[in-house]
Structure formats: structure tokens, C-alpha cells
C-alpha positions as a Markdown table, in Angstrom:
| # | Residue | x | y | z |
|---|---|---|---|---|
| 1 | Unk | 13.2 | -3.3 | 15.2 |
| 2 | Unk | 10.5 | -4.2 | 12.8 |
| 3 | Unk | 11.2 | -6.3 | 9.6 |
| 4 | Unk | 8.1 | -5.5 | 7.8 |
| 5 | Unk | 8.7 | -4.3 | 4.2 |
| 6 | Unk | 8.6 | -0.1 | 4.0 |
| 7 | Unk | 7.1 | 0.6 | 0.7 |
| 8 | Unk | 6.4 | 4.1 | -0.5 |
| 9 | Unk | 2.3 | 4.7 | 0.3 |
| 10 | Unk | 0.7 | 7.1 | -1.6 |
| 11 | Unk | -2.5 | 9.1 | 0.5 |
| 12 | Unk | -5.4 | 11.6 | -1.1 |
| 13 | Unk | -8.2 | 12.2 | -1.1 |
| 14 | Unk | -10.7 | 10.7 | -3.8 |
| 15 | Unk | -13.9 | 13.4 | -3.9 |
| 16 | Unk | -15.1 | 10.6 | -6.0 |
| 17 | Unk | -14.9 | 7.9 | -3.1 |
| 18 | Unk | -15.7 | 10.4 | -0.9 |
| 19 | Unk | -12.8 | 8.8 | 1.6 |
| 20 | Unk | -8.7 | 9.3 | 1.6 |
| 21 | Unk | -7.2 | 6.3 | -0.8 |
| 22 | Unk | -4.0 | 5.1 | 0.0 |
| 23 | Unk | -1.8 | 3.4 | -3.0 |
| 24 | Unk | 0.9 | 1.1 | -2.9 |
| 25 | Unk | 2.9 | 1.9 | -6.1 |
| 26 | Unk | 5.7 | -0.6 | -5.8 |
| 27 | Unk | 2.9 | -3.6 | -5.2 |
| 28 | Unk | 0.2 | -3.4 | -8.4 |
| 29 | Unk | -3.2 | -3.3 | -7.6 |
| 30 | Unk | -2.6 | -2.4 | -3.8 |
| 31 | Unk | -4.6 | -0.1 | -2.6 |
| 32 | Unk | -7.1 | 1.0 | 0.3 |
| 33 | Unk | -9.1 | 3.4 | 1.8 |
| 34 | Unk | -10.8 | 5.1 | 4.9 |
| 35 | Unk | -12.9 | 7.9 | 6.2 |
| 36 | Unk | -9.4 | 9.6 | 7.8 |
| 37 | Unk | -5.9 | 9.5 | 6.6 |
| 38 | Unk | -5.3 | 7.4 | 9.3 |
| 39 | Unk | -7.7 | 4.9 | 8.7 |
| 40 | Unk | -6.7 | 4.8 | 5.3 |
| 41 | Unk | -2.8 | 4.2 | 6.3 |
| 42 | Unk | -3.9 | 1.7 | 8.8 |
| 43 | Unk | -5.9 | -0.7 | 6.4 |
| 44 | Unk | -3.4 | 0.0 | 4.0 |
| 45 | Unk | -1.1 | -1.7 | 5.8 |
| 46 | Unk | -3.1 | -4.4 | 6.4 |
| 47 | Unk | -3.7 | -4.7 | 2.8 |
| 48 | Unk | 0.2 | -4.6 | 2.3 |
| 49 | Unk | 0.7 | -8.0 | 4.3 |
| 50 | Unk | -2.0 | -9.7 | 2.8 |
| 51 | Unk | -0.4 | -8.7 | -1.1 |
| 52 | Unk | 2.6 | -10.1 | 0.1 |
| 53 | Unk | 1.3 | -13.4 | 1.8 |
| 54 | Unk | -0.9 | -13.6 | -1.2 |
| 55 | Unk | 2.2 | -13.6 | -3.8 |
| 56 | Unk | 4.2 | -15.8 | -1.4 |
| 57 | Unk | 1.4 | -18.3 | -1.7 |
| 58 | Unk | 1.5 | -18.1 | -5.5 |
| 59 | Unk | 5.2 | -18.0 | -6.0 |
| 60 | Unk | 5.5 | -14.8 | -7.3 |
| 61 | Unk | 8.3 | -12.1 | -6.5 |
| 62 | Unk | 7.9 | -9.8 | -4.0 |
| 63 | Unk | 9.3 | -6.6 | -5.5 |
| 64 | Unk | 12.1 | -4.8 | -2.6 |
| 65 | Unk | 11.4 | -1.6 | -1.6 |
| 66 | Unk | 12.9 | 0.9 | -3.7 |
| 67 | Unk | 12.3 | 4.3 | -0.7 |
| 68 | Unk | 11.0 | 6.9 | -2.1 |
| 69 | Unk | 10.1 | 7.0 | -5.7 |
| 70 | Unk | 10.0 | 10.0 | -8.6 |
| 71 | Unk | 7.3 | 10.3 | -10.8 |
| 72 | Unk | 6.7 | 13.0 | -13.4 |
């Protein structure tokens, strides 16, 4: 089974960007995108380890994933 952390990810489109964003809400600041919702998802997660080896590294917490989350 894998241990990675399963945070809530966040996917849309950015006409802006002109690509599919994916966000992070649980991990501030982490964020990627990519030309497909895959791609987005993929370097997301790439993203996701490197936030968490990063805050490791600096002795910071690393937040537990909550599931999914509610916003208004």
C-alpha cells in the first residue's frame, strides 16, 4: 500500500494561464499546472513531495491530511 500523504487537490482550468492549475489547499503555496488535467495532477504531485521534503528540511510541520475539505 502506499504511504504518501493524500491531500485534497484542487483542478481547473485557468483561461488566464491558458493550462489546468492544480492547488494544494492543505499545503500553502502548493500549486502546479499543465496542458491536461492529467499533467497538471501528475506535476502536482511532484510538487507535493518536494513541499514536504522542503518543510522537513526546515523543521516546519507537515500539516495531516484532513480528506476532503468544505469551503463556502
Amino acid at each position: 500500500m502506499n504511504n504518501k500523504p493524500r491531500y485534497e487537490i484542487i483542478i481547473y482550468w485557468s483561461k488566464e494561464d491558458d493550462a489546468f492549475v492544480a492547488e494544494v489547499p492543505e499545503l500553502a503555496g502548493c500549486a502546479a499546472d499543465g496542458e491536461t488535467y492529467q499533467a497538471a495532477l501528475a506535476n502536482v504531485e511532484v510538487v507535493i513531495e518536494e513541499w514536504i521534503e522542503t518543510a522537513v528540511a526546515n523543521g516546519r510541520n507537515i500539516p495531516t491530511p484532513k480528506g476532503k475539505l468544505m469551503f463556502a
